[in-house]
N, C-alpha and C positions, 0 to 999 in steps of 0.2 A: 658501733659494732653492727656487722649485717644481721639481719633477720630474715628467714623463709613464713611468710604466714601462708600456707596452703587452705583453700577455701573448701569445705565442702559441704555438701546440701544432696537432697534427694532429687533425683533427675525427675523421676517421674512428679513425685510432687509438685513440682515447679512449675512443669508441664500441666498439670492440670489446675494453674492459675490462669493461665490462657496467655495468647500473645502481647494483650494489652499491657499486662502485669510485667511480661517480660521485658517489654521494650523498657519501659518504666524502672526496672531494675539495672536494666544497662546503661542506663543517661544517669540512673544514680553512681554505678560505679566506673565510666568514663568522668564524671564529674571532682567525684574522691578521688579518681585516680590522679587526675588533673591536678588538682590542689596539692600531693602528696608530689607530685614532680615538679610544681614550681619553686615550693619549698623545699627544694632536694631529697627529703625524705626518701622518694621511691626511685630503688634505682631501675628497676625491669620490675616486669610482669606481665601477663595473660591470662585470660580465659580460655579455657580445652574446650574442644570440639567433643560432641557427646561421649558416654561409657562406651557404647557401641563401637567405636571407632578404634578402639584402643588395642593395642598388641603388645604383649610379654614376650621378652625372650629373657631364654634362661642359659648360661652355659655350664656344663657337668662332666667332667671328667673330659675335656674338650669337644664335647658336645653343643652344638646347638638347639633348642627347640623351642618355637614360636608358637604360639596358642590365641587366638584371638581371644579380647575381652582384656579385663582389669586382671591382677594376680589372684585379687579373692573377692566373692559375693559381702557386701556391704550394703546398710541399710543405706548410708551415705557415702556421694564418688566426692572424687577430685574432680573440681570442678574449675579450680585458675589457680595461681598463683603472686605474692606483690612482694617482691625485695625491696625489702627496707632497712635502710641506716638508723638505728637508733641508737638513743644516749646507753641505755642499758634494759633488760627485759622488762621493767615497768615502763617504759616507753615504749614497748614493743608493742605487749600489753594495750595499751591506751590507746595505736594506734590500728591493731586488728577489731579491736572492741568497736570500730564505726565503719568497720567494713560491710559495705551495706546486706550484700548474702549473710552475716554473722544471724540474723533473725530469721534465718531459715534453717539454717546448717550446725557449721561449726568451724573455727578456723582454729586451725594448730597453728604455733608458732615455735618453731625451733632455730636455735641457734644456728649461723653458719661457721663451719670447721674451717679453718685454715690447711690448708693441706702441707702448705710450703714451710710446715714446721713451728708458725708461732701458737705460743696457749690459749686457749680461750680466755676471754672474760668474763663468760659468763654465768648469772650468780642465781641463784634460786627466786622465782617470785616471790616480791615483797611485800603486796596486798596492797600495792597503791591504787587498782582497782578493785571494790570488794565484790565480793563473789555474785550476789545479789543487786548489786548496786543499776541503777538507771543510769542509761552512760547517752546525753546527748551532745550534740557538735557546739 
């Protein structure tokens, strides 16, 4: 079943780990990303280009209106994205869990909808990762 795990972290924070840290962050997650597309696992993904860059639009009553920025002030942005196939959401789990931003941020993971009409499968977390747990590679 696909998975959307959405990455996010505090821009600013990140930024005030300096570029050394950053660069170091992006070889870890081109690295994981790497590994997760040899093993099929990952079928797309990226990194977004700052909050600042970002533009809303809304449509209302056949209206247009664009607004630069995010749609709402957040302690933490969206910051990338990684499509994954997994067996079922504890596998999903297991695999947002070593997303290397996860130790800054937060990553959600939601299911992806079929539009073209079939049901989901999927099933409420199982606690195959526990809450607290030490999750290494």
């Amino acid at each position: 079943m696909k998975y959307l795990c959405l990455v996010y972290y505090n821009e600013a924070a990140m930024q005030e780990r300096g570029d050394d840290h950053w660069q170091s962050l992006n070889q870890e997650c081109q690295s994981y990303s790497g590994g997760l597309q040899e093993s099929g696992v990952m079928l797309d993904g990226s990194a977004l280009q700052p909050v600042s860059t970002a533009t809303t639009v809304r449509l209302r009553d056949g209206q247009v209106s664009v607004t630069d920025g995010p749609f709402a002030e957040t302690k933490e942005q969206l910051a990338g994205f990684y499509l994954i196939d997994a067996n079922d959401l504890n596998d999903a789990i297991r695999v947002a869990s070593r997303i290397p931003p996860a130790r800054y941020g937060s990553i959600e993971v939601r299911p992806v909808r079929d539009i073209y009409g079939e049901s989901s499968d999927a099933v409420p977390y199982a606690g195959a990762v526990s809450e607290n747990e030490k999750v290494t590679d």
